[in-house]
N, CA and C atoms as an extended XYZ file, in Angstrom:
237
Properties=species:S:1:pos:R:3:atomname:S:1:resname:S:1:resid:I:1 pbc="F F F"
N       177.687      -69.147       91.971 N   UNK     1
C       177.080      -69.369       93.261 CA  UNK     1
C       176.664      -70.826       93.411 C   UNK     1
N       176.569      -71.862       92.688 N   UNK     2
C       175.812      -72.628       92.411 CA  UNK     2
C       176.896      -73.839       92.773 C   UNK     2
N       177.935      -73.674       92.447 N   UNK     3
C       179.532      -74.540       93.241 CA  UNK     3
C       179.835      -73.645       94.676 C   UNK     3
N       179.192      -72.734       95.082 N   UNK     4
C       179.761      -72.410       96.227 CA  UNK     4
C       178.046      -73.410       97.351 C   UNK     4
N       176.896      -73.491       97.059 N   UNK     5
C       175.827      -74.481       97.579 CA  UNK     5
C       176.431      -75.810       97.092 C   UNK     5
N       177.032      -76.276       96.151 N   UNK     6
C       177.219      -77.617       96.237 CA  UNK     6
C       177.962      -78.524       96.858 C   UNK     6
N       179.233      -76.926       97.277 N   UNK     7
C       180.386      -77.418       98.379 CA  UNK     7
C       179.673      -77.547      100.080 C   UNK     7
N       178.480      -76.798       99.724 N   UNK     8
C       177.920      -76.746      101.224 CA  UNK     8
C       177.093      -77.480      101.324 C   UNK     8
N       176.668      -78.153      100.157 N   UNK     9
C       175.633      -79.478       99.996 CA  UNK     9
C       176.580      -80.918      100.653 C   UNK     9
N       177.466      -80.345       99.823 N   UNK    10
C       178.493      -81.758      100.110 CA  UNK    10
C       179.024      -81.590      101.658 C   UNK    10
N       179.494      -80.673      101.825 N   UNK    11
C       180.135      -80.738      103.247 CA  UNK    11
C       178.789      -81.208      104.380 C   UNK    11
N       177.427      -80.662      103.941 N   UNK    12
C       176.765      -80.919      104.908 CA  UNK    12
C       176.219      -82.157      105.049 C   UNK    12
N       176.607      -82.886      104.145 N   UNK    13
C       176.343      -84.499      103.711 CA  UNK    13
C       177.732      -85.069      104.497 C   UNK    13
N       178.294      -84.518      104.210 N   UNK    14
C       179.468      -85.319      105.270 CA  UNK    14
C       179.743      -85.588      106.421 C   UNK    14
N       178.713      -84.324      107.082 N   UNK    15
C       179.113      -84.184      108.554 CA  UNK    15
C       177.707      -84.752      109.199 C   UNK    15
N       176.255      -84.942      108.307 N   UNK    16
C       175.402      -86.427      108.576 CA  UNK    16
C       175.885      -87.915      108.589 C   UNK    16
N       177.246      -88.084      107.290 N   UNK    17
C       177.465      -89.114      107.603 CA  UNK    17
C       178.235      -89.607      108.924 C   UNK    17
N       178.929      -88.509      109.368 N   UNK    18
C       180.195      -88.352      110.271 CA  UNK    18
C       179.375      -88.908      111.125 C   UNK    18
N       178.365      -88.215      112.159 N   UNK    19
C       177.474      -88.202      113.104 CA  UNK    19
C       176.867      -89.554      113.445 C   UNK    19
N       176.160      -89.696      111.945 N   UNK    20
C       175.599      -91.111      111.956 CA  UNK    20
C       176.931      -92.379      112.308 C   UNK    20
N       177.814      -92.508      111.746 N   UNK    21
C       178.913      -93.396      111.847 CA  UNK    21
C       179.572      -93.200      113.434 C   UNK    21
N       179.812      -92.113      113.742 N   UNK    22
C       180.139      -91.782      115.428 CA  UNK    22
C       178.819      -91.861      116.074 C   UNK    22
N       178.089      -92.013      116.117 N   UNK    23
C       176.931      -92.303      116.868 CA  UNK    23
C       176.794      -93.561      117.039 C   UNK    23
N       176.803      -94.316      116.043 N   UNK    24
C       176.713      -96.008      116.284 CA  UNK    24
C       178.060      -96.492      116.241 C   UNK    24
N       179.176      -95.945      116.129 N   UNK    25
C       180.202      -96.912      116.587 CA  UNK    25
C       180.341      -96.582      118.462 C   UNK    25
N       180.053      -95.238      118.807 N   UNK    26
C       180.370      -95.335      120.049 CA  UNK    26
C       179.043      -95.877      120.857 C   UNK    26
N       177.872      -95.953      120.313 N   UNK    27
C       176.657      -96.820      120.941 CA  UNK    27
C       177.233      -98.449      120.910 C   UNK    27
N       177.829      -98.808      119.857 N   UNK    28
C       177.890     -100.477      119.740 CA  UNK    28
C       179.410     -100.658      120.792 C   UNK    28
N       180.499      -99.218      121.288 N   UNK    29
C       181.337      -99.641      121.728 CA  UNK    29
C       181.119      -99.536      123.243 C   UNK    29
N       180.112      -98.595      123.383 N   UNK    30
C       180.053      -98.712      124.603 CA  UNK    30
C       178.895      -99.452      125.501 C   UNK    30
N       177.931     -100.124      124.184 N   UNK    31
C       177.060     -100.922      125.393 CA  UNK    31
C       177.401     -102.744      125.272 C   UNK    31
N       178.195     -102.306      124.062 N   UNK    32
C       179.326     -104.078      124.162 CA  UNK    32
C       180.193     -104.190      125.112 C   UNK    32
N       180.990     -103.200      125.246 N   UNK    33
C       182.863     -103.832      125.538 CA  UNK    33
C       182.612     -102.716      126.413 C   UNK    33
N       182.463     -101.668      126.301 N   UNK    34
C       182.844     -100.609      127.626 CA  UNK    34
C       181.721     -100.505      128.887 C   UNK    34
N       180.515     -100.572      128.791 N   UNK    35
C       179.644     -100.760      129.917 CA  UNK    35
C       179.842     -102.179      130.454 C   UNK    35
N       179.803     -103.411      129.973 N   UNK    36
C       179.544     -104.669      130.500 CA  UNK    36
C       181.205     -104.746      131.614 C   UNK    36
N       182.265     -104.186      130.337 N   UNK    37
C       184.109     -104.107      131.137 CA  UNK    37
C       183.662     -103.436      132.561 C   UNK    37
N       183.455     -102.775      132.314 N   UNK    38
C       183.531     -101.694      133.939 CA  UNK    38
C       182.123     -102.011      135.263 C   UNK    38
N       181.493     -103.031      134.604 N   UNK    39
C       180.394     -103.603      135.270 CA  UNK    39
C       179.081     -102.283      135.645 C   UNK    39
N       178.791     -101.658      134.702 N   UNK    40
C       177.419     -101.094      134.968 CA  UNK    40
C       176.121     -101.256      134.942 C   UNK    40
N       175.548     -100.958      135.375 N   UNK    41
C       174.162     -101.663      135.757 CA  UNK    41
C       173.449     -101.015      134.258 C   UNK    41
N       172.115     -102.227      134.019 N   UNK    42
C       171.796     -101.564      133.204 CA  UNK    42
C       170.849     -100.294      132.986 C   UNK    42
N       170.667      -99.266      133.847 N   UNK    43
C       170.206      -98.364      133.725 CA  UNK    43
C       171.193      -97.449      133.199 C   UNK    43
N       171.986      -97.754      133.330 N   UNK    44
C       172.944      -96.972      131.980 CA  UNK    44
C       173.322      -97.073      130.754 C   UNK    44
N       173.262      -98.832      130.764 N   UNK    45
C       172.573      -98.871      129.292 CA  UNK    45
C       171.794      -97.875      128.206 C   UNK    45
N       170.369      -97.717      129.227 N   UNK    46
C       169.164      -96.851      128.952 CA  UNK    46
C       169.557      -95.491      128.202 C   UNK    46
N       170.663      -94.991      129.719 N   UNK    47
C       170.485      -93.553      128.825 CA  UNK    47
C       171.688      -93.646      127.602 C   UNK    47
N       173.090      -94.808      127.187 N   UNK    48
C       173.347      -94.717      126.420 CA  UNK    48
C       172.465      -94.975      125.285 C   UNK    48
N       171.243      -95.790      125.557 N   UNK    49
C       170.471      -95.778      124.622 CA  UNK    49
C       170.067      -94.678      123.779 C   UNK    49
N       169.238      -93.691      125.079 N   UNK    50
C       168.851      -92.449      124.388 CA  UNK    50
C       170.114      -91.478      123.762 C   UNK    50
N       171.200      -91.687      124.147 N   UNK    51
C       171.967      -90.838      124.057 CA  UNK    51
C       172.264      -91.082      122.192 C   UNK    51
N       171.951      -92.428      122.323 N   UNK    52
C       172.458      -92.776      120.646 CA  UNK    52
C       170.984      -91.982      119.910 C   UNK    52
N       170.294      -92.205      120.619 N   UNK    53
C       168.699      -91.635      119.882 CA  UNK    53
C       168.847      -90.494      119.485 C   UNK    53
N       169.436      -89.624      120.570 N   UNK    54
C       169.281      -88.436      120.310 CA  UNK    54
C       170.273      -87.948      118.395 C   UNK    54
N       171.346      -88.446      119.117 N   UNK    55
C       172.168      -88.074      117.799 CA  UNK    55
C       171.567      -88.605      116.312 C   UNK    55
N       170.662      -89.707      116.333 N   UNK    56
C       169.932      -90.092      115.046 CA  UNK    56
C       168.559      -88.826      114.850 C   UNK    56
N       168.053      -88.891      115.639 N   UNK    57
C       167.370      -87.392      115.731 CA  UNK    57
C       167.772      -86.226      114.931 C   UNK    57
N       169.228      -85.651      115.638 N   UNK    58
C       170.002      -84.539      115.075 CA  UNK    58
C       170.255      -85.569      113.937 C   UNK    58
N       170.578      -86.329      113.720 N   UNK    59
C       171.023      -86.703      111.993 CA  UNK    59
C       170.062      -86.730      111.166 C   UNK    59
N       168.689      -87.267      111.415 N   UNK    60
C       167.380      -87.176      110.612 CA  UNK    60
C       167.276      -85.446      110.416 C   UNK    60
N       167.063      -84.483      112.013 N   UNK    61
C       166.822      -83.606      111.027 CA  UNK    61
C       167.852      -82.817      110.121 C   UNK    61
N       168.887      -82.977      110.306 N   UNK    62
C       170.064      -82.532      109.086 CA  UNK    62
C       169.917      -83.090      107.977 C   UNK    62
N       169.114      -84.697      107.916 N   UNK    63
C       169.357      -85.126      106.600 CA  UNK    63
C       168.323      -84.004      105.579 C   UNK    63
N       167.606      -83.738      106.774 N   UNK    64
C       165.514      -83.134      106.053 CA  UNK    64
C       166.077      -81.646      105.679 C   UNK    64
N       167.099      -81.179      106.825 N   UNK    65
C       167.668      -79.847      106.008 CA  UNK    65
C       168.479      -80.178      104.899 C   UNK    65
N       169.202      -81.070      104.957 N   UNK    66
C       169.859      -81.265      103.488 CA  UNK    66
C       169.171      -81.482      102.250 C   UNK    66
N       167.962      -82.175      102.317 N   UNK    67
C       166.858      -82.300      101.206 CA  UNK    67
C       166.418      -81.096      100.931 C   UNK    67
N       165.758      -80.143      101.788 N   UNK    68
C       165.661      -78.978      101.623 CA  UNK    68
C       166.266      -78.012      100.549 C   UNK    68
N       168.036      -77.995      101.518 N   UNK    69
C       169.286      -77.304      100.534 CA  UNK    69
C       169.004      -77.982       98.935 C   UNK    69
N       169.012      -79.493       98.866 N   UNK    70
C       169.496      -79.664       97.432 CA  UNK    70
C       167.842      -79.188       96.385 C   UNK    70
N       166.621      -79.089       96.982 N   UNK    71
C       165.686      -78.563       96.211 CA  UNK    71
C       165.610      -77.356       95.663 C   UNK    71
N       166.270      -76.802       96.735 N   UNK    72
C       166.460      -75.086       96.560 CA  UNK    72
C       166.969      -75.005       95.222 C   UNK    72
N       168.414      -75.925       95.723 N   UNK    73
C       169.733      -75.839       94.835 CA  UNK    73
C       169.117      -76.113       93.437 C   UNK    73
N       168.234      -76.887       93.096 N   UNK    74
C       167.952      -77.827       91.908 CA  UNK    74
C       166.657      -76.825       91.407 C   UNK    74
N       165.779      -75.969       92.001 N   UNK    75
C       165.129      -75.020       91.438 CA  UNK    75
C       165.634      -73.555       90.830 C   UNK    75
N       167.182      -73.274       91.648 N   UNK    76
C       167.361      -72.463       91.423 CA  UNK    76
C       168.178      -72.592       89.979 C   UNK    76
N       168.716      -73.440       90.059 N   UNK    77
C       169.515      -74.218       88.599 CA  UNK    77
C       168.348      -74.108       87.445 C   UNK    77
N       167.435      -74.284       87.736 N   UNK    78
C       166.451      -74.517       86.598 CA  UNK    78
C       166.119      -73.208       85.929 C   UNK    78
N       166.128      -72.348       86.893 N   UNK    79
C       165.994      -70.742       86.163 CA  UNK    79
C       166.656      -69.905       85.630 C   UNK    79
């Protein structure tokens, strides 16, 4: 059981990093090169702002569930 949590440790580490990395490449692509190209005002900036917030949000708390998973994982190993 203990390789079947570590594959789900790992996968769920992957898909924080995924998030985090797609979150700030499409925040840095779209308030560089794609909002300024198409001339938007900056109140859209704003909500791409939040929009990047939000997804660091969902990535913080996945990282706090992932800390979680690997304590479990690492107490239950011990017994």
């Amino acid at each position: 059981m203990s390789k079947e949590q570590d594959q789900a440790i790992a996968a769920k580490g992957r898909h924080i990093a995924l998030v985090i990395a797609g979150t700030i490449s499409l925040w840095i692509a779209v308030s560089l090169f794609i909002g300024p190209m198409l001339g938007l005002p900056g109140r859209y900036a704003l909500l791409f702002d939040y929009a990047a917030l939000a997804g660091m949000i969902y990535a913080l708390v996945n990282i706090f569930q992932l800390w979680r998973m690997r304590r479990a994982n690492e107490q239950e190993n011990q017994r």
